[in-house]
N, C-alpha and C positions, 0 to 999 in steps of 0.2 A: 724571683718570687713574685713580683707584681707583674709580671707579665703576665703571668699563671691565674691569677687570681683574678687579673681584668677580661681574658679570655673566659673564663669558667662566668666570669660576672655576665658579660655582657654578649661574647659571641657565642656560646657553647648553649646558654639558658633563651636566647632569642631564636638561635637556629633550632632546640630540641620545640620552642613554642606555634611557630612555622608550620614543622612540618604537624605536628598536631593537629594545627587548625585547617590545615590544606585537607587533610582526611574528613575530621569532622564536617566541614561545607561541603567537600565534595560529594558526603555519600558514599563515600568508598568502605568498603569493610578489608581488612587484612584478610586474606584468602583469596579463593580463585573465584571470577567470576561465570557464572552459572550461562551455560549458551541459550541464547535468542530461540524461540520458535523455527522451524525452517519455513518459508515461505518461497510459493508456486505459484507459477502462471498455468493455471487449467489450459492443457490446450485444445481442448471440445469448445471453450466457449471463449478463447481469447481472441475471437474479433466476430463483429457483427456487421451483417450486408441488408442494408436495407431497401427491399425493392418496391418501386410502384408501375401500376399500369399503364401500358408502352399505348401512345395514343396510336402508331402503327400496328395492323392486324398480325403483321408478319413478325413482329416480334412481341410475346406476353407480356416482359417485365421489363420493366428500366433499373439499374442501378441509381436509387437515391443518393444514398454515402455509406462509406463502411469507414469501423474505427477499428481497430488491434492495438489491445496492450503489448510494448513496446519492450518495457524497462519499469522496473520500484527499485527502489531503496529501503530497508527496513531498518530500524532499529526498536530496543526494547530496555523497558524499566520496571524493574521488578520493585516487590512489595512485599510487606507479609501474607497477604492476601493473596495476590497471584504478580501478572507479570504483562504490563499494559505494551500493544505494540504498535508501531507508529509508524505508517509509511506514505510515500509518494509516490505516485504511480502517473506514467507518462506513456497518449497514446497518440496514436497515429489517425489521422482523421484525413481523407479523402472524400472530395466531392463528387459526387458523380452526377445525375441529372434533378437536383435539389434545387429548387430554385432558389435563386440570392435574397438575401436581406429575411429569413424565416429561422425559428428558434428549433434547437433539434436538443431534446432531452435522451441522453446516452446513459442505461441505465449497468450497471456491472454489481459486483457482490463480493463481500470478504467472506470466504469460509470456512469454519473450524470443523470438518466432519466429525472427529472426535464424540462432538455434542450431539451429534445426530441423535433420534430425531427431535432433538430440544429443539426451541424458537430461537436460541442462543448459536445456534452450528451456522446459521446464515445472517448475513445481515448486507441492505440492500441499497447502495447510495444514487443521487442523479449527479450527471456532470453535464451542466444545461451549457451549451454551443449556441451563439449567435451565428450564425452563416452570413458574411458580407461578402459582398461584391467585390471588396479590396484584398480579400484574401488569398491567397495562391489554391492551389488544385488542393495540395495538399501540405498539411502543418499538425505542428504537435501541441497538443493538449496536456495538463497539468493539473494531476488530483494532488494538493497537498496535507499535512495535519491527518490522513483517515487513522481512527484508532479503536484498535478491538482490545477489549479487557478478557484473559483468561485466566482464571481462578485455576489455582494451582492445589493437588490436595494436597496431606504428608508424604511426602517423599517421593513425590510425581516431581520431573524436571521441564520445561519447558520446551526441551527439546524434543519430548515427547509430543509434540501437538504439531500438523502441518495444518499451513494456513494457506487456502488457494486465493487465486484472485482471477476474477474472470468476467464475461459480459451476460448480464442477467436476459437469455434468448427467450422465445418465442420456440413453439415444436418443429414448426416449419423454417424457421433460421438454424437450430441445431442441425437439423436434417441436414441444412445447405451445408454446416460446415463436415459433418462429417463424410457427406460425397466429396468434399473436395480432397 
């Protein structure tokens, strides 16, 4: 009988207090939870070639540098309000006739079309690149923390919204990538 009583006392009312509070801190609600946004690499605009003028007659343009998004990771935290989504995104940067030691501002965009044409459907980051001389041809770059807020209505799920990700071009850099 005191076995009983000290187990009910001590491990049964500690263990039910636990898991309690593991729930409550974590934010977890019993039930299932609600899937992430899907999230894309546009591929009209996942990489950018930047060219400048070839001081040879025989050739127009030189290759500056080009980047292409590579890889993200997303994840997502919902609200009552909607469901904020947080990713990192990792690109590929290539030098080509840039000269060393000059700053290169690579501009790209998170897009919710959805919002179209709100001022809320785009939204437009820099990822400012120092270019050194110590750097190899090519290396990878790292956008970390970017985060877009999407407001959820009644009974829209989140998985209803795609999210692109892609490099904010220029007409004649689109152009280039879609001949290629």
């Amino acid at each position: 009988m005191q076995v009983n009583e000290l187990m009910r006392q001590y491990i049964i009312s500690k263990a039910f207090f636990l898991f309690v509070s593991i729930l409550v801190f974590s934010g977890c609600a019993i039930g299932p939870v609600p899937p992430c946004p899907i999230i894309r690499i546009d591929i009209n605009t996942a990489s950018i070639s930047q060219f400048v003028k070839s001081e040879s007659p025989k050739m127009p343009e030189d290759l500056s540098y080009k980047a292409e998004i590579y890889s993200f990771e997303g994840t997502c935290q919902f609200d009552k309000k909607g469901v904020e989504v947080n990713m990192d995104v990792d690109f590929l940067f290539t030098k080509g006739s840039i000269k060393e030691s000059s700053e290169v501002d690579i501009y790209y965009f998170v897009s919710i079309p959805r919002f179209y044409p709100s001022a809320e459907a785009k939204q437009v980051f820099v990822k400012k690149h120092f270019v050194k001389d110590s750097h190899p041809k090519t290396l990878t770059l790292s956008e970390k923390n970017i985060k877009v807020f999407i407001p959820l209505e009644d009974k829209m799920t989140a998985a209803a919204y795609d999210v692109y990700i892609g490099f904010q071009l220029n007409n004649n850099q689109l152009k280039y990538n879609l001949r290629k």
